[in-house]
C-alpha positions as CSV (number, residue, x, y, z in Angstrom):
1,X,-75.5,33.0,-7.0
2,X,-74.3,36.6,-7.9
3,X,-73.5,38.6,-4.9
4,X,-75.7,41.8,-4.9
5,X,-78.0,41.0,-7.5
6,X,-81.4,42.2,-6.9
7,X,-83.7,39.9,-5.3
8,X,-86.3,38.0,-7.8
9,X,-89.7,38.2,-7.4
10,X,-89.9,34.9,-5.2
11,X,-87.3,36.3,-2.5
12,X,-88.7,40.1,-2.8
13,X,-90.8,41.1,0.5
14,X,-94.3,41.6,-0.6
15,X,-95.4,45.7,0.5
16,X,-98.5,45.5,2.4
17,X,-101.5,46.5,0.6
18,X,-102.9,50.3,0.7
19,X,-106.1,50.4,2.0
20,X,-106.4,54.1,2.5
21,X,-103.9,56.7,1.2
22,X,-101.6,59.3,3.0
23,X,-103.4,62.4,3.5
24,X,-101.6,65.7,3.7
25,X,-102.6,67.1,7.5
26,X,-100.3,70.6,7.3
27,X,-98.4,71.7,4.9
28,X,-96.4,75.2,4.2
29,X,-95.4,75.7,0.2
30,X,-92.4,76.2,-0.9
31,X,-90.7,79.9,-0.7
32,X,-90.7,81.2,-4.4
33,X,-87.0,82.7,-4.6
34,X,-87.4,86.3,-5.0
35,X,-83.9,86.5,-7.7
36,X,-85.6,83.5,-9.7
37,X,-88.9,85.6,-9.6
38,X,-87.5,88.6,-10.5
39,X,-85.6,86.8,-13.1
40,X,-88.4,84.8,-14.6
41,X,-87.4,81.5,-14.2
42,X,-90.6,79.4,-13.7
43,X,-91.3,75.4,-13.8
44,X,-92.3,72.6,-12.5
45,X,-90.1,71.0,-9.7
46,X,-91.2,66.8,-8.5
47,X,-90.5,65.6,-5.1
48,X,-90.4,61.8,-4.7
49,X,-90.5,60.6,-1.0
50,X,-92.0,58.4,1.0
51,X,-94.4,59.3,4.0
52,X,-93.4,57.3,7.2
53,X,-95.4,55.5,9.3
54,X,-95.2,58.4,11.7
55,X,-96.5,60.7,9.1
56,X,-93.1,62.6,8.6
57,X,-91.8,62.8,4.8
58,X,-88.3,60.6,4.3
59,X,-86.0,60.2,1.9
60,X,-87.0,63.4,-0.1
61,X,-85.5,64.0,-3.8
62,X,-86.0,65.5,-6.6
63,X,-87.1,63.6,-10.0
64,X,-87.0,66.9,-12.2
65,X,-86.7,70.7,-11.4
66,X,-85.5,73.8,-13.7
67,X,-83.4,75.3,-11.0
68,X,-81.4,73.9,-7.9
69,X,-82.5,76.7,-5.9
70,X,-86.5,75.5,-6.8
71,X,-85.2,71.9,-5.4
72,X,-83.8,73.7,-2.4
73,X,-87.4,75.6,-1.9
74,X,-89.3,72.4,-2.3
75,X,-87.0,70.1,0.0
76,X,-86.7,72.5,2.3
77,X,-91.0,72.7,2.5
78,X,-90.9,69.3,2.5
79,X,-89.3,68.8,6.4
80,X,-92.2,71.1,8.0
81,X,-94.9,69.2,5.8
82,X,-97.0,66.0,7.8
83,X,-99.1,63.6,6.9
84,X,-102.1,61.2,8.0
85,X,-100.0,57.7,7.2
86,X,-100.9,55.7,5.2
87,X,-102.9,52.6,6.3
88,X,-102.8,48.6,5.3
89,X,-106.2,46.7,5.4
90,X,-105.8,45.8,9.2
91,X,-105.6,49.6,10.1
92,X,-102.0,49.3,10.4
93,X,-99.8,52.6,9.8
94,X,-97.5,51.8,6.7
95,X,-94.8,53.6,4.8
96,X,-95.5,54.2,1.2
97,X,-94.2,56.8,-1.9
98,X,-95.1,59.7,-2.8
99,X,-94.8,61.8,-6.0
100,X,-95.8,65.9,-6.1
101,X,-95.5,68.4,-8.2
102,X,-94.9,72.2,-7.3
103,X,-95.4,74.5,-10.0
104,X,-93.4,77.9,-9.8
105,X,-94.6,80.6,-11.8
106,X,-93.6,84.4,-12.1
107,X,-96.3,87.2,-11.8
């Protein structure tokens, strides 16, 4: 046995399966910062987290952004944002991932 080697598929703890999705319930967009506006820096930033069973985002990062301070904007969004949980088959609240883009684009 190898200490810290990932679990195998037989050990692994099965997720419970999604019966209905998260649903965003309020939700404030990100803060365009007015020096990257003015500049002209644009993009796309993605936010990977996971909506908790209490409908509160966790464990927020980002997969891919042009500029820290469009991460910052977007993580920073992110804490005021909540969600309808996720539910399992039973009707049981259930933690699951997320992936979002948020597009930034000079006018």
């Amino acid at each position: 046995m190898v200490i810290g080697a990932p679990p195998t598929a037989a050990t692994r703890p099965q997720a419970p399966a999604i019966e209905k999705d998260a649903v965003i319930r309020q939700r404030r967009l990100p803060d365009y910062p007015t020096a990257l506006a003015n500049e002209g820096v644009e993009g796309q930033v993605i936010a990977v987290f996971y909506v908790g069973e209490t409908g509160v985002p966790e464990d927020v990062r980002i997969e891919r952004s042009p500029h820290p301070l469009l991460s910052k904007a977007v993580t920073d969004a992110l804490k005021g944002w909540r969600f309808d949980p996720a539910r399992s088959a039973d009707g049981r609240a259930v933690r699951t991932r997320m992936r979002l883009p948020f597009r930034f684009q000079a006018e």
